[in-house]
Structures are given as structure tokens and as C-alpha cells.
BAFI-3210 file (N, C-alpha, C; in Angstrom, 3 decimals, decimal comma, padded with zeros to 6 digits):
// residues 115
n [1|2|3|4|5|6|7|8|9|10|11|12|13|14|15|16|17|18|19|20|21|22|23|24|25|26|27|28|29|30|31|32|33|34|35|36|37|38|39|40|41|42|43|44|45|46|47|48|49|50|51|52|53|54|55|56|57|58|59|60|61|62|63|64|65|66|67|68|69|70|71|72|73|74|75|76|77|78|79|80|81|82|83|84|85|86|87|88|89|90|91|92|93|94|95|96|97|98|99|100|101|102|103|104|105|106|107|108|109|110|111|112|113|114|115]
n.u [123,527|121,466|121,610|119,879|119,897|118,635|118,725|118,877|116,636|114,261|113,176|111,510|110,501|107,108|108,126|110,633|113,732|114,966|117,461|117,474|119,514|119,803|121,861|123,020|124,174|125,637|124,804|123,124|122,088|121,455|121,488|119,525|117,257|116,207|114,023|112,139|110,041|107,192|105,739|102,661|100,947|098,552|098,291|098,477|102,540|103,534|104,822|106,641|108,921|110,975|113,367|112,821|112,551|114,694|116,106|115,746|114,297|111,594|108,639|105,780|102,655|101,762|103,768|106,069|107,715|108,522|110,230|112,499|114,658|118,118|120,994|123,865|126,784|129,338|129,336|127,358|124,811|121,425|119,839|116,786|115,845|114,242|112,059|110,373|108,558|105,693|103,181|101,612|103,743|104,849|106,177|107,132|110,089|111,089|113,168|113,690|112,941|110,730|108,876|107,708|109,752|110,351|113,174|115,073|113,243|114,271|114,938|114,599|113,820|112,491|110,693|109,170|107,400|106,234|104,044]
n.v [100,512|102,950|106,196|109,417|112,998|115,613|119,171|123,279|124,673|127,026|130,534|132,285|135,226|135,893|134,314|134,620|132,142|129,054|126,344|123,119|120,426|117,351|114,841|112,135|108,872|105,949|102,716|102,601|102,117|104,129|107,955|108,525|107,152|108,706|110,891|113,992|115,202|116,239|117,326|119,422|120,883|119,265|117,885|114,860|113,235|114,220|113,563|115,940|115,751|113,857|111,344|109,711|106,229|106,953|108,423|111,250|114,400|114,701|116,695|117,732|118,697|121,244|122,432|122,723|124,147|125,789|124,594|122,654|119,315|118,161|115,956|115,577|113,981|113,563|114,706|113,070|113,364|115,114|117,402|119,837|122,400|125,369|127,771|131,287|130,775|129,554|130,750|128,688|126,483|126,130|123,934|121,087|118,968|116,450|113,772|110,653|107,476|107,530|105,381|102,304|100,476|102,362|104,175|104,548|107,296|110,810|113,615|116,036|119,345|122,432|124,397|127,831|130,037|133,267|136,065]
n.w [149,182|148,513|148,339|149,106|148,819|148,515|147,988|147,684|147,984|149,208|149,623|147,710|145,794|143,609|140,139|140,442|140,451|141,190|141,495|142,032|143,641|143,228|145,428|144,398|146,085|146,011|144,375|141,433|138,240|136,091|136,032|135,208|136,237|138,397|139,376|139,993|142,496|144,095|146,658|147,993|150,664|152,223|149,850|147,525|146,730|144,110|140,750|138,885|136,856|134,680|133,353|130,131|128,953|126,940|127,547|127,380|128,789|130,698|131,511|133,755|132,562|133,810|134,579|132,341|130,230|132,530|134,159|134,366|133,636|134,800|134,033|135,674|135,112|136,000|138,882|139,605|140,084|140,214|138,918|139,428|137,286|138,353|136,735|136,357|139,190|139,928|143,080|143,501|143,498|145,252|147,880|148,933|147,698|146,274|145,642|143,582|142,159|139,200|139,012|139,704|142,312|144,917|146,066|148,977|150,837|150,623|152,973|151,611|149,675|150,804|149,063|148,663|147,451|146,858|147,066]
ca.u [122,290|121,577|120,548|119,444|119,909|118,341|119,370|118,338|115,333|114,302|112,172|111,386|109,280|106,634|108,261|111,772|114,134|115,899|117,656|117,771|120,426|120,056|122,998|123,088|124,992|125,315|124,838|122,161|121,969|121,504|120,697|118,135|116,069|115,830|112,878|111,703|108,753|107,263|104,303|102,285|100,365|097,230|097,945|099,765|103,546|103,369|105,853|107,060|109,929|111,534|114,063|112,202|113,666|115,872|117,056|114,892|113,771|110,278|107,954|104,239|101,734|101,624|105,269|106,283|108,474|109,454|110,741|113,926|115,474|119,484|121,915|125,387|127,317|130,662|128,950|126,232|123,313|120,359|119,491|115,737|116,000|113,194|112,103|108,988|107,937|104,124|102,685|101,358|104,381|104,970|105,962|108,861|110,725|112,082|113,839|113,570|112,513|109,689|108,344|108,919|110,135|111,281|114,473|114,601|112,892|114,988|114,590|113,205|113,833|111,548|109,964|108,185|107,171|105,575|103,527]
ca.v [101,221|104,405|107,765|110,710|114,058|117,434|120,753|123,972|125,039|128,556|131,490|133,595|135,755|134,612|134,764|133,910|131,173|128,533|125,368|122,128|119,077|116,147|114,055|110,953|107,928|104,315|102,202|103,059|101,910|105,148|108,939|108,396|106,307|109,478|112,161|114,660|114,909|117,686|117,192|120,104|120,839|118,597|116,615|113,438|113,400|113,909|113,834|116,216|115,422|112,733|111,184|108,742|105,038|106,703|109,450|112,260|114,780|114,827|117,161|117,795|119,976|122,186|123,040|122,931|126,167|126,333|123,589|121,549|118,510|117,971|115,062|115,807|112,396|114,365|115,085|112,108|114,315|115,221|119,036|120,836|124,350|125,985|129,401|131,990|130,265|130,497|130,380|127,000|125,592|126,043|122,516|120,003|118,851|115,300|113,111|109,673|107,040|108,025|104,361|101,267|100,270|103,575|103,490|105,671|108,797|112,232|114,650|116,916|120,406|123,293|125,731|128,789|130,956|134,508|137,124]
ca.w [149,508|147,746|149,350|147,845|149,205|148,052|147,936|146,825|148,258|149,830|149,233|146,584|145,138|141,920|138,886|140,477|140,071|141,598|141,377|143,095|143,096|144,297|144,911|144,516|146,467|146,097|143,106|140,570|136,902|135,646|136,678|134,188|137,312|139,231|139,084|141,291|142,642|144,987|147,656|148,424|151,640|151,576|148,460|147,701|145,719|142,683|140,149|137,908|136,051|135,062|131,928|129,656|128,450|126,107|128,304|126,923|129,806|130,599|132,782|133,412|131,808|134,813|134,558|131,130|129,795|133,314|134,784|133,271|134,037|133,991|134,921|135,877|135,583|136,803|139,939|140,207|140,882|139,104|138,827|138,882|137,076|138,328|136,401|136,151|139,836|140,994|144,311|143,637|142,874|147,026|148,635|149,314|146,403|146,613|143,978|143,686|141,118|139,084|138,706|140,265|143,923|144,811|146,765|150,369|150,465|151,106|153,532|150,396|149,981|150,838|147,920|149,068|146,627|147,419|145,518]
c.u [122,341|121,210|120,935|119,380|119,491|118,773|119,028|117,376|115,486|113,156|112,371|110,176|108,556|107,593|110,219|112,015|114,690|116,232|117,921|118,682|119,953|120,997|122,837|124,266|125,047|125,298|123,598|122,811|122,236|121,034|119,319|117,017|115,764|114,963|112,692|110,251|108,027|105,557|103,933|101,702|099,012|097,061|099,853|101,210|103,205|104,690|106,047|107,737|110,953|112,566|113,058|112,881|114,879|116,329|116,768|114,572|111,883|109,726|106,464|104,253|102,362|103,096|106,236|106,716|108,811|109,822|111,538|114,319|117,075|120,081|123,122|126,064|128,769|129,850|127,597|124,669|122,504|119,832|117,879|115,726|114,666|112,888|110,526|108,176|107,028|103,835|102,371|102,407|105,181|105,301|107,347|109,064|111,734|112,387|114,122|113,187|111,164|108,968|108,372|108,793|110,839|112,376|113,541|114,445|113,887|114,627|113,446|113,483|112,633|111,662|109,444|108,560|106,546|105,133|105,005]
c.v [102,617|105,362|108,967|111,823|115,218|118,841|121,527|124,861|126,245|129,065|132,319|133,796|134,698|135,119|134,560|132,523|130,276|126,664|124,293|121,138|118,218|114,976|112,699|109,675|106,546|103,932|102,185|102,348|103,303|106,194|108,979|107,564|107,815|110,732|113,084|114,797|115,835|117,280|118,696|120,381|120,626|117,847|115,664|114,005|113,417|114,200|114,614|116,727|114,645|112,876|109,671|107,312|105,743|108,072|111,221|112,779|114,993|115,816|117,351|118,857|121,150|123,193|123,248|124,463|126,553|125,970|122,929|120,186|118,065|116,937|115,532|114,628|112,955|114,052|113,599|112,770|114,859|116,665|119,275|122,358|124,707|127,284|129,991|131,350|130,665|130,030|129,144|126,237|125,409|124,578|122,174|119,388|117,557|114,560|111,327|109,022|107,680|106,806|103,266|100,929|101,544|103,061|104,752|106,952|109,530|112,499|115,828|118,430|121,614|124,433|126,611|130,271|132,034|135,249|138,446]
c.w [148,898|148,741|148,189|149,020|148,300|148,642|147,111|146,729|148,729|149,419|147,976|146,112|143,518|140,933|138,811|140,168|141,293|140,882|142,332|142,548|144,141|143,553|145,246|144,449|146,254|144,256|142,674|138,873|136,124|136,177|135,812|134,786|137,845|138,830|139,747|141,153|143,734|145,280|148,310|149,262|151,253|150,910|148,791|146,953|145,008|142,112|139,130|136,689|136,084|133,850|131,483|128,900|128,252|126,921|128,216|128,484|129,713|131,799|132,250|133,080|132,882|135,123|133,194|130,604|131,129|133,892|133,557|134,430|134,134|135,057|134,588|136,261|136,494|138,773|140,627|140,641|139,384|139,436|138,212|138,733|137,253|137,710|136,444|137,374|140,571|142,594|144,427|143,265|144,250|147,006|148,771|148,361|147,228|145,194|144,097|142,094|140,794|138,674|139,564|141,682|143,692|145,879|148,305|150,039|151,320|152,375|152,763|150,715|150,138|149,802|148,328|148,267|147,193|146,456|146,147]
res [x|x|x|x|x|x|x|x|x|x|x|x|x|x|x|x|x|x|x|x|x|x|x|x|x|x|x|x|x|x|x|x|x|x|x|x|x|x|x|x|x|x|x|x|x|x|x|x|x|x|x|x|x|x|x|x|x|x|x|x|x|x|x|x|x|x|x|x|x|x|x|x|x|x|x|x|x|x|x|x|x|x|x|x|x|x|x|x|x|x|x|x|x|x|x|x|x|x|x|x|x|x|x|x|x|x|x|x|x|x|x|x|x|x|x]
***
């Protein structure tokens, strides 16, 4: 059975940084299944950022130049570098498949950005 844990979350001002891991347990194919994905107050999950077939990182428009993706096979966990972060980028940050049968959802870490 897999589980996914996050970590990472907190406050900060706009324009700060942070990073999240999530570690991941159990048997998986590759960290290259796992995405994150971050629900904001009011709206559904959304996802964004993932790795693509070939292992390429991917993220949305909306985050692009400041959001990264990284896998750490040492460690099993999948890392979001957050940078330059806006108020709207506020919410809970979970990591899971980005396709698919997802496996069990997180707990999910908390974001809270500030002017």
C-alpha cells in the first residue's frame, strides 16, 4: 500500500520561498507517477506539477518560472520548490498521481502566503 506524506508548508510573505517533500512509501513504479497538486479555498484540486512519460518536469501556466519539480530517488520523495510566492498561490498542497486511479490522498500541507 503506498502513502504519501507532505511536508513543508507554512507562512510567508509574497515573493518568498519555500519547499515541500513529499515522501513517499510503499511500492510505486516510478517517482515519475507522483505530482502535486494544491486545492484552494472554494475550488476543486488542481494540479500543478507533474513529470511527463519520459520523465521531463512539467508545471502550469500559472506557475511557470516559479514553481519546480524534483525527484530524490536517494530519499524516495518528490520535492516542490516554490519561489517569487503570490497570495493566490494560498492553499493545501498535496501530491499524488497526476492521472489515473490516484492512490490515498495525504493529509496535504498548508501554504499561506501574505502581502
Amino acid at each position: 500500500q503506498v502513502q504519501l506524506v507532505e511536508s513543508g508548508g507554512g507562512f510567508v510573505q509574497a515573493g518568498g520561498s519555500l519547499r515541500l517533500t513529499c515522501e513517499v512509501s510503499g511500492t510505486i513504479s516510478s517517482l515519475d507517477e507522483i505530482g502535486w497538486w494544491r486545492q484552494m479555498v472554494g475550488r476543486s484540486r488542481e494540479l500543478v506539477a507533474r513529470f511527463s512519460i519520459l520523465g521531463d518536469p512539467i508545471v502550469v501556466e500559472d506557475v511557470r518560472g516559479r514553481f519546480a519539480i524534483f525527484k530524490d530517488e536517494t530519499k524516495n520523495s518528490v520535492d516542490l520548490q516554490m519561489d517569487n510566492l503570490k497570495i493566490e498561490d494560498t492553499g493545501v498542497y498535496y501530491c499524488n498521481r497526476p492521472t489515473g486511479r490516484t492512490f490515498a490522498w495525504g493529509r496535504g500541507t498548508q501554504v499561506t502566503v501574505s502581502s
